[in-house]
C-alpha positions in Angstrom: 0.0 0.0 0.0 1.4 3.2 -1.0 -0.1 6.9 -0.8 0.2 9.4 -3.7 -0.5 13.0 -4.7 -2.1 13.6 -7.8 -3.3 16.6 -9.8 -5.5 16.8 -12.6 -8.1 18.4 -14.7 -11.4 16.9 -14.9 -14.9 18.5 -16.5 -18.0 19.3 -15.0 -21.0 18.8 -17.2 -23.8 21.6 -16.6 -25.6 17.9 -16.3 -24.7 17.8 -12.8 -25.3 19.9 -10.4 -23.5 21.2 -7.4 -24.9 18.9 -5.3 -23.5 15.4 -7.3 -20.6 17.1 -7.7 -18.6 15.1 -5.1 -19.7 11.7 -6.3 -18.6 13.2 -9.3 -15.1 13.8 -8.4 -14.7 10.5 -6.7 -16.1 8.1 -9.3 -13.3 9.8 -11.1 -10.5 9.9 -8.7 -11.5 6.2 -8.0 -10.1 4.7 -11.0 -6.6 6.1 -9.4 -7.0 5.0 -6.4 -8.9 5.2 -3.0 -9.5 9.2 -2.3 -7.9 10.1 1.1 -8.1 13.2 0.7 -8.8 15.8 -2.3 -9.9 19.5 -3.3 -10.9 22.1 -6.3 -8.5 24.1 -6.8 -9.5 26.0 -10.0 -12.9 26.3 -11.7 -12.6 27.8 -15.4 -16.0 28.0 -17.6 -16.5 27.5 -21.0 -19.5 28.5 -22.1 -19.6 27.4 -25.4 -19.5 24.0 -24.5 -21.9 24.1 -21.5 -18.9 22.6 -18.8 -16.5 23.6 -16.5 -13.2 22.4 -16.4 -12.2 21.7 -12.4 -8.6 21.4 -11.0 -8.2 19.2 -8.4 -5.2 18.2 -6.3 -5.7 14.7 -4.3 -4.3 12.2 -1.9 -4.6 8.9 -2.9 -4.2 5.6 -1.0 -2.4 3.3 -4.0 -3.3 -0.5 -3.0 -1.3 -3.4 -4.7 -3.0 -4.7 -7.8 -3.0 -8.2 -6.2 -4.7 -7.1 -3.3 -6.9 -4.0 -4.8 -10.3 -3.8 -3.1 -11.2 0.2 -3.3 -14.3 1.1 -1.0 -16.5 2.5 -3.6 -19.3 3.4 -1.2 -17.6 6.7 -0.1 -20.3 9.7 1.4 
């Protein structure tokens, strides 16, 4: 097991709203790893294409393929 800081870029469709948001961000940051801990750091609309673009900066727990079992039922 391993822990890791990640950033990255992900969209927000206008589709979901504030509210999903976080189950948003972690279905995404789940394919990474487990989310430990993570943020927005940067919101930049685009208008033209009806999303947002989010930064986001997150601590990861990394398991070992062999032994991966993520908890997907995070709240």
């Amino acid at each position: 097991m391993d822990i890791e800081f990640i950033e990255l870029d992900l969209d927000w469709p206008c589709e979901v709203s504030v509210y999903d948001l976080r189950n948003h961000v972690i279905s995404k940051l789940i394919n990474y790893g487990e989310p430990l801990r993570w943020a927005i750091t940067a919101s930049t609309p685009y208008s033209e294409k009806n999303i947002q673009k989010i930064s986001i900066e997150a601590v990861l727990i990394i398991q070992d393929k062999k032994t991966k079992n993520f908890n997907t039922n995070l709240n």
